[in-house]
VODOSE-350665 format. One line per 10 residues: number of its first residue (from 1); their letters; for each residue x, z, y of N, C-alpha, C, O, CB. Coordinates in nm, 2 decimals. Last residue first. Glycine has a CB too. Layout:
N
NUM) a) X:Z:Y:X:Z:Y:X:Z:Y:X:Z:Y:X:Z:Y ~ ...
***
This chain:
90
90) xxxxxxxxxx) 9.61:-20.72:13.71:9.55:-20.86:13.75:9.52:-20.88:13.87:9.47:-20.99:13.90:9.44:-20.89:13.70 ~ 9.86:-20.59:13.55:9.80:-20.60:13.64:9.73:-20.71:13.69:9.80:-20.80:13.72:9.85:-20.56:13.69 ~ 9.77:-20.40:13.23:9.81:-20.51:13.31:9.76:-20.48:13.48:9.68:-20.39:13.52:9.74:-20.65:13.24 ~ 9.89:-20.19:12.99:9.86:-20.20:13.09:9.90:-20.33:13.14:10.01:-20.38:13.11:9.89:-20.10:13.15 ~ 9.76:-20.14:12.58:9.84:-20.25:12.71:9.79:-20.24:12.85:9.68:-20.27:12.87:9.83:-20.42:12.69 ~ 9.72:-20.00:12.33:9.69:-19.99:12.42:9.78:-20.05:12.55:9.87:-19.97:12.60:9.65:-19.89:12.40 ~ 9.71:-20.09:11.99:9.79:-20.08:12.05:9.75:-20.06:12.24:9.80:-20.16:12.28:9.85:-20.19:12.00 ~ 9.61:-20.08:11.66:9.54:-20.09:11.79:9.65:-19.99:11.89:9.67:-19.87:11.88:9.37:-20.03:11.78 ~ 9.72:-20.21:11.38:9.71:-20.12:11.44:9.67:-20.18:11.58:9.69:-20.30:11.61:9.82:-20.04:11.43 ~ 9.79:-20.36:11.07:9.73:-20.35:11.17:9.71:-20.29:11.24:9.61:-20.24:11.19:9.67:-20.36:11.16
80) xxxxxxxxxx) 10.04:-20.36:10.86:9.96:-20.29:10.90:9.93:-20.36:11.01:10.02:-20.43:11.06:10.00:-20.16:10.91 ~ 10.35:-20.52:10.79:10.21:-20.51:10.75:10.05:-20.51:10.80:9.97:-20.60:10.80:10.22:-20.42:10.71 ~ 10.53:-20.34:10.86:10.47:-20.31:10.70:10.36:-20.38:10.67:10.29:-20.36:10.57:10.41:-20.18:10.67 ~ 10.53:-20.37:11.12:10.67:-20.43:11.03:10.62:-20.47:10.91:10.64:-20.58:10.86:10.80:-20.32:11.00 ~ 10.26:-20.46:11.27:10.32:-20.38:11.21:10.46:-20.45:11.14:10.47:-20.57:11.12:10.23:-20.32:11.13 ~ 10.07:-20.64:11.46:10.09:-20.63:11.33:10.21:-20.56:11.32:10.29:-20.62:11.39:10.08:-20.75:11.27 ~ 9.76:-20.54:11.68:9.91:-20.56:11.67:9.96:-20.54:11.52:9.91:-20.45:11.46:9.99:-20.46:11.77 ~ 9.52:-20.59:11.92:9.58:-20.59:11.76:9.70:-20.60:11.73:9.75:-20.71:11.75:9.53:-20.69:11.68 ~ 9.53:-20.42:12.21:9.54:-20.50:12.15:9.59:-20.50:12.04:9.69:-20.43:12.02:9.57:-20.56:12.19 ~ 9.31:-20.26:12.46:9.33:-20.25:12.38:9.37:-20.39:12.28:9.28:-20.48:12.26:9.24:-20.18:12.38
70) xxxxxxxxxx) 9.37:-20.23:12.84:9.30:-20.30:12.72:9.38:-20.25:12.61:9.49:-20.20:12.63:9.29:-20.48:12.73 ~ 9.35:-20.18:13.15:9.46:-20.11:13.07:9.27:-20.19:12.96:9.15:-20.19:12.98:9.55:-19.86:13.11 ~ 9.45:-20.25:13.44:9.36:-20.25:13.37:9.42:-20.25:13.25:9.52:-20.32:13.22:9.27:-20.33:13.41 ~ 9.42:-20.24:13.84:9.54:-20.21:13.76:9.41:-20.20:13.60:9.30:-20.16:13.63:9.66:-20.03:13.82 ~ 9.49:-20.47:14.06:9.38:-20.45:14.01:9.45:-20.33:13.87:9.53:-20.39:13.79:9.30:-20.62:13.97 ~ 9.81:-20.61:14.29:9.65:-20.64:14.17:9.59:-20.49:14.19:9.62:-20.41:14.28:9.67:-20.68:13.95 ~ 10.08:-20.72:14.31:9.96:-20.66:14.41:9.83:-20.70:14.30:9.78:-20.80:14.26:9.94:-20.76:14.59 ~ 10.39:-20.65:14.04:10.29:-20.79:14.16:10.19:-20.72:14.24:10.23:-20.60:14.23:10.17:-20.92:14.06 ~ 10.48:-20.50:13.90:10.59:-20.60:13.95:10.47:-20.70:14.06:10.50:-20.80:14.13:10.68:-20.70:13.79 ~ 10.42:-20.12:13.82:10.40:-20.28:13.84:10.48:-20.37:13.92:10.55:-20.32:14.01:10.29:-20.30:13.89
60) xxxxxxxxxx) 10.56:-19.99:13.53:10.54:-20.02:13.66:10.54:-20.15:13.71:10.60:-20.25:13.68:10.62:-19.97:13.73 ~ 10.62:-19.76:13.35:10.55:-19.90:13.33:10.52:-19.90:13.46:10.45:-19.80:13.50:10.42:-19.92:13.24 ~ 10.89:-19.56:13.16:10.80:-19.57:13.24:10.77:-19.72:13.31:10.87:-19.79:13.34:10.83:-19.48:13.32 ~ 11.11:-19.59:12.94:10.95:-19.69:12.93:10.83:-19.60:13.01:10.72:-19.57:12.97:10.88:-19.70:12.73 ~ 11.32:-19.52:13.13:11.25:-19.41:13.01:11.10:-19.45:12.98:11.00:-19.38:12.99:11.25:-19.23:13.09 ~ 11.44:-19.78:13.20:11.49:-19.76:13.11:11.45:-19.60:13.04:11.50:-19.56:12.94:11.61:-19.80:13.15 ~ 11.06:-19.94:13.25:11.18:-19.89:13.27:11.23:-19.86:13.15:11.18:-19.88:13.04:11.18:-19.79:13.34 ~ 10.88:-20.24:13.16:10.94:-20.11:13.13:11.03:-20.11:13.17:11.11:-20.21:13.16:10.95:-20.06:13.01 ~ 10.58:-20.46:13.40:10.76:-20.43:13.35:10.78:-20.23:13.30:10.73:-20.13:13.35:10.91:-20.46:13.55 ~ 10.37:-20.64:13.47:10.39:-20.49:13.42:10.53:-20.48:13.35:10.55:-20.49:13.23:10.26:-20.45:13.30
50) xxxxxxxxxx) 10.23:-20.90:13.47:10.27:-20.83:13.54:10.34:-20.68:13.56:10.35:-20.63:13.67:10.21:-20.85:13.57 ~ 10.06:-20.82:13.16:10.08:-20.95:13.26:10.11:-20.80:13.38:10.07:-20.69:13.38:9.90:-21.08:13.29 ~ 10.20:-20.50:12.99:10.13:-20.63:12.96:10.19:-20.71:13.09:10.30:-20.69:13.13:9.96:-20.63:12.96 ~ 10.35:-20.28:12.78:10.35:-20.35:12.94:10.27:-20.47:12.86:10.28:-20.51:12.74:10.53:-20.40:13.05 ~ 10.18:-20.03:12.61:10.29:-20.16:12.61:10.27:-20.23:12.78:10.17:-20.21:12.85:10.23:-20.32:12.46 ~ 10.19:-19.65:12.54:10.11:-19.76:12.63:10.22:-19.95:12.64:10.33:-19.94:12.69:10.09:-19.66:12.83 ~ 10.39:-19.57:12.41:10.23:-19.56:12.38:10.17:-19.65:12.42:10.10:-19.73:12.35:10.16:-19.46:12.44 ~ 10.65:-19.63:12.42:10.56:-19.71:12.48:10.43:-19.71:12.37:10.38:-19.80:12.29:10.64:-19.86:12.52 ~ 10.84:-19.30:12.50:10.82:-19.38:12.39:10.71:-19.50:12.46:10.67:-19.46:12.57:10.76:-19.27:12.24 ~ 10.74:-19.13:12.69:10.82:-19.08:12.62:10.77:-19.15:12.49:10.70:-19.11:12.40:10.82:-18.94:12.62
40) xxxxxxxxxx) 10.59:-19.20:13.06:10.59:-19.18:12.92:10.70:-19.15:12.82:10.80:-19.14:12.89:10.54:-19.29:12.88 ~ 10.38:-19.31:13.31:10.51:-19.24:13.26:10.50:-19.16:13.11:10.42:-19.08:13.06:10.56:-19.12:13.39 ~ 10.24:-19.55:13.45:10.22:-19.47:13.31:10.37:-19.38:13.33:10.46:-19.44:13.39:10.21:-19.60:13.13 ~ 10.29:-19.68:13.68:10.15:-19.67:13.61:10.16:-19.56:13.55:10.08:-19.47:13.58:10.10:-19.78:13.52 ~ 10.45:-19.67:13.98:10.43:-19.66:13.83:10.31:-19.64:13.82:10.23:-19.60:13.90:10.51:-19.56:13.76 ~ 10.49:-19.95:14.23:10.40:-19.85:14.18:10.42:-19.83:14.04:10.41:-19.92:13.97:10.26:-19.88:14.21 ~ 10.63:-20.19:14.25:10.73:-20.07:14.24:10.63:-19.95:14.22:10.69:-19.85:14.20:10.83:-20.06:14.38 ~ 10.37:-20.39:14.42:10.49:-20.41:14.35:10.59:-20.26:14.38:10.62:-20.23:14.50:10.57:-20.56:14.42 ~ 10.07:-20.22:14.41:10.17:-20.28:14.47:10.27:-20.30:14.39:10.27:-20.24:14.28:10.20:-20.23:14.56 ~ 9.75:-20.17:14.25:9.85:-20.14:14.26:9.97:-20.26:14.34:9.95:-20.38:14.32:9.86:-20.08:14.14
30) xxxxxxxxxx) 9.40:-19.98:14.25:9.49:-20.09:14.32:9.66:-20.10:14.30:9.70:-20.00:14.36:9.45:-20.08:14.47 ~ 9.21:-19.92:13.96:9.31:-19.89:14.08:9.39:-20.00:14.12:9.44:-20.09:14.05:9.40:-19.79:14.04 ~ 9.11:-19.98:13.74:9.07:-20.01:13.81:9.12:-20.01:13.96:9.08:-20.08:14.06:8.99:-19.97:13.78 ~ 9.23:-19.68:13.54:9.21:-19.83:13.52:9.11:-19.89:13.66:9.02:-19.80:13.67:9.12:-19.86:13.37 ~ 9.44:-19.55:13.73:9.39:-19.52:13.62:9.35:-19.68:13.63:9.40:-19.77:13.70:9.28:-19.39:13.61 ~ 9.82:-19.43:13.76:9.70:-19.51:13.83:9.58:-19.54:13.72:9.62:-19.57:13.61:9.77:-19.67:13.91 ~ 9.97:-19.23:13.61:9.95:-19.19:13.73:9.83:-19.33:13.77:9.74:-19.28:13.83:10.10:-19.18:13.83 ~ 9.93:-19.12:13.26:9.87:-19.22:13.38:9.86:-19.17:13.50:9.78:-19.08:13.53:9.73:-19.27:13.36 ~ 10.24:-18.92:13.21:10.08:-18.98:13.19:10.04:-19.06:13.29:10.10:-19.08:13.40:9.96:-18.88:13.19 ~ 10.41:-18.65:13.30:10.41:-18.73:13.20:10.26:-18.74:13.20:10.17:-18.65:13.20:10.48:-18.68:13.08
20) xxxxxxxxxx) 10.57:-18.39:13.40:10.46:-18.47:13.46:10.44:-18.62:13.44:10.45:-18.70:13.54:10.46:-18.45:13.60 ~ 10.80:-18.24:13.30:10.81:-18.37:13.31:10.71:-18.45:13.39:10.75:-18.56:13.43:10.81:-18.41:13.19 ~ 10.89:-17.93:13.41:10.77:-17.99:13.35:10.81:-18.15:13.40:10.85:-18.17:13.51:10.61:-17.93:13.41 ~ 11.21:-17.80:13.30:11.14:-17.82:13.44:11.02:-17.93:13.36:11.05:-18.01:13.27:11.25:-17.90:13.58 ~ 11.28:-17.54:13.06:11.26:-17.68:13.10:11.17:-17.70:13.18:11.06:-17.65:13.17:11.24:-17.76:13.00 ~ 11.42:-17.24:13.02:11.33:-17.33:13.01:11.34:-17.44:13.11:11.40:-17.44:13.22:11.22:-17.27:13.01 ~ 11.50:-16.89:12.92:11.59:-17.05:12.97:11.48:-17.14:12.94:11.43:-17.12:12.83:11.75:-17.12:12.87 ~ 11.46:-16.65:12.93:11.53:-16.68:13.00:11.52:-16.85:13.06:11.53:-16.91:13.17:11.66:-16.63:12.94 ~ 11.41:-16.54:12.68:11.33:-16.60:12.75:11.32:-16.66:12.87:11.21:-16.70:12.91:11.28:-16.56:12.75 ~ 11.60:-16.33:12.60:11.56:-16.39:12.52:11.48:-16.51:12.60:11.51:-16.61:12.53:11.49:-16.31:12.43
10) xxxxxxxxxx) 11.82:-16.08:12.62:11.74:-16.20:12.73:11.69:-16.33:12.64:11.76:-16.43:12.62:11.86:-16.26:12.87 ~ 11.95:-15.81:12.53:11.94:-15.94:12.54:11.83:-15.99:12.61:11.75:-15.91:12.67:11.93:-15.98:12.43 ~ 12.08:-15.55:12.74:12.02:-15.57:12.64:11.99:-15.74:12.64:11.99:-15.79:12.75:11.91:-15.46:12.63 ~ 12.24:-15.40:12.88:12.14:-15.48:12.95:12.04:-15.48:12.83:11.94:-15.41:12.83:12.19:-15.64:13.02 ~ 12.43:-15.12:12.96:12.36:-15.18:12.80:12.21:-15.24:12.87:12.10:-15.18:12.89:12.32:-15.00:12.65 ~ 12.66:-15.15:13.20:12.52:-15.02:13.12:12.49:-15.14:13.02:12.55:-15.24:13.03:12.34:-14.95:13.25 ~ 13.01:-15.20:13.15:12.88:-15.22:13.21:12.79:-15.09:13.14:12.81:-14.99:13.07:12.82:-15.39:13.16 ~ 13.25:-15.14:13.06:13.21:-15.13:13.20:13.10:-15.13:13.25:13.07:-15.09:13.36:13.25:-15.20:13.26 ~ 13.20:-14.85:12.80:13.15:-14.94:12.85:13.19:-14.95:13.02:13.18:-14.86:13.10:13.02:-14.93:12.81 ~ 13.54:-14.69:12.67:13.42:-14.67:12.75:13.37:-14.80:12.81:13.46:-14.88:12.85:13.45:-14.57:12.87
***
């Protein structure tokens, strides 16, 4: 004889707390030394002037500026040319 009653499975049970991943300061924004910019999963975005990666390449600033995010040419292992997107702070 069962001790229990017949729960039956649970399928949907188990999930992951939201990461809240992306530009927290946008372009033009003022930022302090220890403000993140970007939080991210991989460096979509590259540190530029003034702009240090953490150890999950979240980008935060290291000086008092202007926060401004540009586009730069970048050469590839292969090769390739690609457009790379860099936060600075000025």
């Amino acid at each position: 004889m069962a001790s229990t009653k017949a729960g039956g499975s649970a399928k949907n049970l188990t999930d992951s707390n939201p990461k809240y991943l992306g530009v927290k300061l946008a372009d033009g924004a003022s930022a302090r030394p220890g403000m993140v910019l970007v939080r991210q999963r991989g460096t979509k975005i590259e540190a530029g002037k003034n702009v240090r990666v953490a150890k999950d390449h979240t980008l935060f600033a290291i000086a008092t500026g202007r926060v401004a995010y540009r586009t730069r040419r970048k050469t590839t292992f292969d090769g390739r040319v690609v457009a790379k997107k860099v936060a600075d702070v000025i």
